[in-house]
Backbone as a ProteinNet text record, in pm:
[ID]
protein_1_A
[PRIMARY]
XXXXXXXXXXXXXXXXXXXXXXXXXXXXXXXXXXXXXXXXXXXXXXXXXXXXXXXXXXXXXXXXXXXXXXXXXXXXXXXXXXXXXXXXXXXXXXXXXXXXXXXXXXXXXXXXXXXXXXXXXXXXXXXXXXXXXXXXXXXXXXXX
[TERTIARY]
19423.7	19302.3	19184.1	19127.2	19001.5	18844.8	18756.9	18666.5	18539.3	18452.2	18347.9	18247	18191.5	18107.8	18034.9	17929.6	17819.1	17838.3	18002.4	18033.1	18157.6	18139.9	18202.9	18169	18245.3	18184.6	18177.7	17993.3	17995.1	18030.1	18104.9	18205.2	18106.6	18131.7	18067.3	17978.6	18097	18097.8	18010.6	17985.9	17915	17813.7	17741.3	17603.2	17681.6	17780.8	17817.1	17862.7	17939.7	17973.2	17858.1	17781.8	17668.9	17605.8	17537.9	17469.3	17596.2	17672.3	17799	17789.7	17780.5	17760.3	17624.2	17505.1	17404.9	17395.3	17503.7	17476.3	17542	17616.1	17735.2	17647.2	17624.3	17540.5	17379.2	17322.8	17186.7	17245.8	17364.8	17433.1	17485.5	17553.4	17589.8	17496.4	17401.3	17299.6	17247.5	17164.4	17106.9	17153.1	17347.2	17387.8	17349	17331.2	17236.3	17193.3	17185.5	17093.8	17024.9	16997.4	16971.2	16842.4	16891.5	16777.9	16673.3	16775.1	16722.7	16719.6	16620.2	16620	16576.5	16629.8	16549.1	16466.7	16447.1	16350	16172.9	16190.1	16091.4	16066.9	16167.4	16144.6	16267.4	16294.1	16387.7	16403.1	16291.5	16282	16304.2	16203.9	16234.8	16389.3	16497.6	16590.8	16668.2	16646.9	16701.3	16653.6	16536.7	16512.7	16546.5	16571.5	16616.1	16789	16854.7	17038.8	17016.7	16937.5	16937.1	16874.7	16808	16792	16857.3	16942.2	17048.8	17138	17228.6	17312.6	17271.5	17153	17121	17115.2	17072.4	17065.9	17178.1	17328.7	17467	17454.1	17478.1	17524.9	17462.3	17309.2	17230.1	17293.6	17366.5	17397.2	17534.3	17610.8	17757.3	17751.9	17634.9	17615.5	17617	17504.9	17496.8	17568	17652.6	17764.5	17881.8	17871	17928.8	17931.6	17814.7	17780.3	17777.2	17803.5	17859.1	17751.9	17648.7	17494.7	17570.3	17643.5	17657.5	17687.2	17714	17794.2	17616.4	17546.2	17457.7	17309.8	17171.7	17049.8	16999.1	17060.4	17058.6	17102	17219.8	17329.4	17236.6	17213.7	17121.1	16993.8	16917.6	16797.2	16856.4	16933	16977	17034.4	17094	17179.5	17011.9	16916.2	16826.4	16770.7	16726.8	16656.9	16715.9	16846.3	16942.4	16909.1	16887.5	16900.3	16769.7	16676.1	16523.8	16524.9	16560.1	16578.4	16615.4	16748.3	16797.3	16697.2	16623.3	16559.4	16428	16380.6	16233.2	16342.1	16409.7	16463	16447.6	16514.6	16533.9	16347.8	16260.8	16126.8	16083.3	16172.3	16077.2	16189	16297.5	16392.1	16300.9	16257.7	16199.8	16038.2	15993.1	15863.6	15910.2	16055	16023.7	16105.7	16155.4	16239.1	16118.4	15991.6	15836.3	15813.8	15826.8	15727.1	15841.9	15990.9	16075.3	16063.4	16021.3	16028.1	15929	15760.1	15692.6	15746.8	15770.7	15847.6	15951.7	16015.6	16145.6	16169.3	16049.6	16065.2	16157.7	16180.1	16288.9	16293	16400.1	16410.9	16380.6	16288.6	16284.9	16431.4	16526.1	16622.4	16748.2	16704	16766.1	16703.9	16560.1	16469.1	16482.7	16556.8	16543.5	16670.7	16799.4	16900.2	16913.6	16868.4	16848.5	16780.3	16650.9	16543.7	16584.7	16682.9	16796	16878.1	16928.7	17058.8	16958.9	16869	16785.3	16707.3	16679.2	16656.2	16746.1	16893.1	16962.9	17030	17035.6	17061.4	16952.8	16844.4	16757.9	16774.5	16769.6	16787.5	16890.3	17055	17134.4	17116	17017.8	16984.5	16926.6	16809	16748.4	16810.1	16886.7	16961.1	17048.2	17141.1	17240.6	17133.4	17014.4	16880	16850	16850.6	16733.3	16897.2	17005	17120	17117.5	17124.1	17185.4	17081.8	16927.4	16821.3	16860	16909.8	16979.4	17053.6	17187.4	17280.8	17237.6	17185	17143	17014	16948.2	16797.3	16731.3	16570.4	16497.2	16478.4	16569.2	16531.5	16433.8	16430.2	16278.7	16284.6	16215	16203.2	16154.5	16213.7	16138.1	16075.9	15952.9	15843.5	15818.7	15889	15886.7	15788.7	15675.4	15571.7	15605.9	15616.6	15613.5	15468.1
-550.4	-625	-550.7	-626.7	-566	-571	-486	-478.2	-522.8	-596.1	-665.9	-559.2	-555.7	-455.5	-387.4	-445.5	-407.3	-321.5	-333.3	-286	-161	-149.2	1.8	138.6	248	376.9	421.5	441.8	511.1	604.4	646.8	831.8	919.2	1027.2	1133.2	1153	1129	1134.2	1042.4	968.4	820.9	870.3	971.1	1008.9	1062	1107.8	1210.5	1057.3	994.9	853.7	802.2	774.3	697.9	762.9	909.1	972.7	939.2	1003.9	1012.6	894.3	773.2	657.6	601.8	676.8	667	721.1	847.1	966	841	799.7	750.8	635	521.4	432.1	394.2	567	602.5	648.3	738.1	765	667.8	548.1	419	369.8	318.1	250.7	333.3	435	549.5	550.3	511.8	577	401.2	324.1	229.7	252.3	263.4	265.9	154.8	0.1	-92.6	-96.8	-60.6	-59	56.8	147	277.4	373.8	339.6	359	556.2	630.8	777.4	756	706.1	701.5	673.8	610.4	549.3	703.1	759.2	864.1	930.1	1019.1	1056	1160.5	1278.6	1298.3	1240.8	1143.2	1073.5	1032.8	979.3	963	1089.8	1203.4	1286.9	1318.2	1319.7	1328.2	1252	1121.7	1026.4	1090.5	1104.8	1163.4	1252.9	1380.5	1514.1	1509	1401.7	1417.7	1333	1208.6	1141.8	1278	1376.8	1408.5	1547.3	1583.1	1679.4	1608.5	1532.6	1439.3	1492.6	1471.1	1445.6	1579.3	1687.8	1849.5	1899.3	1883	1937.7	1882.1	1775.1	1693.9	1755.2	1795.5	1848.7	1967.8	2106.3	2193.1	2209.2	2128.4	2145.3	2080.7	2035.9	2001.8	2116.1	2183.6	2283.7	2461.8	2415.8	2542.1	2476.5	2608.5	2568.7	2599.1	2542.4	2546.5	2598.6	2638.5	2661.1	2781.8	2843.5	3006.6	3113.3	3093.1	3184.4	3085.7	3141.1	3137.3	3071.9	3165.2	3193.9	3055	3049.9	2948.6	2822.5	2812.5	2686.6	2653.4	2726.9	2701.6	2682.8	2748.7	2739.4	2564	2571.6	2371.8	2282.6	2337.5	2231.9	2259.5	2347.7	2317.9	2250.3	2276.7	2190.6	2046	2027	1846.8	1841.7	1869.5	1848.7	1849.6	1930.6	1912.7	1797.2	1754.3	1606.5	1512.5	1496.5	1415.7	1406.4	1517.3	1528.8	1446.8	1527.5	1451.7	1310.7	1208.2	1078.6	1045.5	1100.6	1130.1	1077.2	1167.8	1207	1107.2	1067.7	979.5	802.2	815.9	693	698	795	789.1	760.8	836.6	834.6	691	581.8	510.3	372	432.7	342.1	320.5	494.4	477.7	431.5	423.3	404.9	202.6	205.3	45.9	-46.5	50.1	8.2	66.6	186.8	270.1	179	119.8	62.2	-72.3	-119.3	-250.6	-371.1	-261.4	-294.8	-441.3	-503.7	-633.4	-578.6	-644.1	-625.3	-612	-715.9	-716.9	-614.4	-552.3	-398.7	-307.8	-339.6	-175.3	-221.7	-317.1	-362.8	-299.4	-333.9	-275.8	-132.6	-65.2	99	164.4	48.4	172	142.3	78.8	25	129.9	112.6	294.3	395.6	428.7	520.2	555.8	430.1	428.5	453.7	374.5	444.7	553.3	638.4	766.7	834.1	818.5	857.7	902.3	742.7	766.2	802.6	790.1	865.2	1027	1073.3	1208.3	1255.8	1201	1187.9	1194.5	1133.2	1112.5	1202.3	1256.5	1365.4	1504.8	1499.7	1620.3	1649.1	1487	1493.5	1531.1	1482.6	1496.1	1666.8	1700.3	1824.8	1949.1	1917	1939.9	1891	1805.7	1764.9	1841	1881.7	1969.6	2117.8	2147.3	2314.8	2323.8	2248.3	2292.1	2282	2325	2339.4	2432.2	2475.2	2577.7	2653.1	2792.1	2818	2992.3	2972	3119.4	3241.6	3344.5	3474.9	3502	3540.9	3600	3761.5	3805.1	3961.7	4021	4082.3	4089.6	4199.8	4230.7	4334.9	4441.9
15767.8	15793.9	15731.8	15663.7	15632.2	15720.6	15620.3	15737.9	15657.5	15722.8	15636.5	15613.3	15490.4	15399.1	15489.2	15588.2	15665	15754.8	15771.6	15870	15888.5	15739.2	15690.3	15708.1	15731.4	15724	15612	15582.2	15444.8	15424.6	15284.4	15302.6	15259.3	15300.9	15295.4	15122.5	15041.2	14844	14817.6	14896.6	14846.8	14775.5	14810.3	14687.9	14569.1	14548.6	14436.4	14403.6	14406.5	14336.6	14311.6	14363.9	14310.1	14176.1	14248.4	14118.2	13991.4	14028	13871.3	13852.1	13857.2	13829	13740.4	13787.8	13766.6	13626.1	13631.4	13541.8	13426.4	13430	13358.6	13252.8	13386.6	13343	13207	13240	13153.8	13076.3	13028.3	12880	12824	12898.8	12820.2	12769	12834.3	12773.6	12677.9	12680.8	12632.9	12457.8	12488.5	12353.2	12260.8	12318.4	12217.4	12177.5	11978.6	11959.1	11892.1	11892.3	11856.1	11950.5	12095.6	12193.7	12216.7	12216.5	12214.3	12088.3	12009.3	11856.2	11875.7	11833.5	11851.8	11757.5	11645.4	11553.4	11644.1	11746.3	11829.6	11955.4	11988.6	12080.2	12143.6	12040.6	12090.7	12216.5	12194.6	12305.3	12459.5	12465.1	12566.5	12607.1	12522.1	12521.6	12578.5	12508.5	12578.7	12697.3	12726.1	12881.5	13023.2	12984.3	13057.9	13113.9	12990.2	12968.2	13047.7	13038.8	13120.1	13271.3	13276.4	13418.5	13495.5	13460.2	13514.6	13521.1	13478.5	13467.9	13535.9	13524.4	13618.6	13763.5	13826.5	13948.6	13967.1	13901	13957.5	13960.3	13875.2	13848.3	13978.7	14059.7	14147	14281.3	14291.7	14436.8	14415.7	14326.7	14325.3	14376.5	14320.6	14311	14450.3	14514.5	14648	14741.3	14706.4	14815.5	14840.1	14742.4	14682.5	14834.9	14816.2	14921	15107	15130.5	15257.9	15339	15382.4	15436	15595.8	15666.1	15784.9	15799	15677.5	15681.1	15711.9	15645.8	15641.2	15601.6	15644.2	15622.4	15465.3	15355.7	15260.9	15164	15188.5	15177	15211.3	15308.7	15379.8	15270.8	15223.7	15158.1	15024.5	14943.4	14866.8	14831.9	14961.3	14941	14954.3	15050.4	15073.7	14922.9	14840.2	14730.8	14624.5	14660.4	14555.5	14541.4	14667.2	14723	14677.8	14712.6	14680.9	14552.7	14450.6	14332.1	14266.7	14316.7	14309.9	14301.6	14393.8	14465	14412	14325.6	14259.4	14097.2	14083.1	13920.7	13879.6	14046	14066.8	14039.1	14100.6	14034.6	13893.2	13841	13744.8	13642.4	13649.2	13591.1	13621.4	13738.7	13790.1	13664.3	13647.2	13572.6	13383.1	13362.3	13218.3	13191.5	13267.3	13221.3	13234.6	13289.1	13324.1	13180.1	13123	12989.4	12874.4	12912.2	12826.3	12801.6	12919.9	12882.4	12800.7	12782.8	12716.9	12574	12547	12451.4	12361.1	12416.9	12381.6	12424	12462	12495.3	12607.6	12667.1	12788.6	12852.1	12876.7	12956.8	13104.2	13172.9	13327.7	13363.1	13378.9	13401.4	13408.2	13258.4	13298.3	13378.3	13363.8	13462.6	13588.7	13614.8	13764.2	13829	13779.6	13783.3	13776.8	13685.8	13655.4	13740.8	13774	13872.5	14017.5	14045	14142	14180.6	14131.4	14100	14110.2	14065.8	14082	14224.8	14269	14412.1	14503.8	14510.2	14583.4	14612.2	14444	14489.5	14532.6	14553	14597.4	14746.1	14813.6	14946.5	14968	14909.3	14975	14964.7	14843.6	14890	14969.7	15002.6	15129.2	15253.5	15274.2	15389.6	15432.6	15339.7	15345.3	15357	15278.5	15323.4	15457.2	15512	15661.1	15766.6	15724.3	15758.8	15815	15721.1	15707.7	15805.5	15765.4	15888.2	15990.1	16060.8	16172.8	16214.3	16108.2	16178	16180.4	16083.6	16061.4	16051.7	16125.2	16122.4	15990.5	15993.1	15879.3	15780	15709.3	15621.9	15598.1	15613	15554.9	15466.5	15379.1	15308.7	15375.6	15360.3	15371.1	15256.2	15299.8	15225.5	15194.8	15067.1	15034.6	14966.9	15021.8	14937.5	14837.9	14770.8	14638.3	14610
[MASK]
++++++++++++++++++++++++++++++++++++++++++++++++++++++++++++++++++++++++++++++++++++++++++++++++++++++++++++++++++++++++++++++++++++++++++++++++

């Protein structure tokens, strides 16, 4: 028997699937080049690729570490995630200027900045998550 969508438990991976998806999705398109001419900006092009794929590398990284063993460990995973989560940022700003850039169909930036949003909040969530279980992270301050 199956179980209707709404009413599924989301798995734990669901952000690492998503981002890798995300990651996947902005190099497909990306490697257009009819749409995505580098002659027009390539830079940009590469920036869009590296911060989709950083999104995924930073949410892996930090799933990676085991935030319950030690202090250290803990800030380390929360900056990871925050990192994530500023990229989805800054991926959300250059794919703004990619569309005047490159002339984008709404239709795709709707879809893209879609995916972009939801890995967003599932980073978010697994963040405020994780402050839930292990508290708020916070730095020591070593003056030199």
């Amino acid at each position: 028997m199956s179980v209707a969508e709404p009413l599924r438990h989301k798995g734990r991976l669901e952000v690492h699937i998503k981002a890798q998806a995300l990651a996947n999705y902005t190099s497909q398109i990306l490697s257009n080049k009819k749409v995505f001419d580098p002659e027009i900006d390539e830079d940009l092009i590469k920036r869009m690729k590296n911060c989709a794929v950083e999104i995924y590398v930073k949410a892996w990284q930090a799933n990676k570490i085991r935030a319950d063993t030690n202090s250290i460990n803990r800030i380390m995973r929360y900056n990871l995630q925050e990192e994530a989560i500023l990229l989805c940022d800054d991926l959300h700003a250059s794919i703004g200027i990619a569309k005047m850039r490159f002339h984008l169909r709404s239709k795709r930036m709707k879809f893209w900045s879609g995916q972009i949003t939801e890995v967003r909040r599932l980073l978010q969530a697994w963040k405020e998550s994780d402050v839930n279980r292990y508290g708020q992270p916070f730095a020591v301050y070593i003056g030199v």
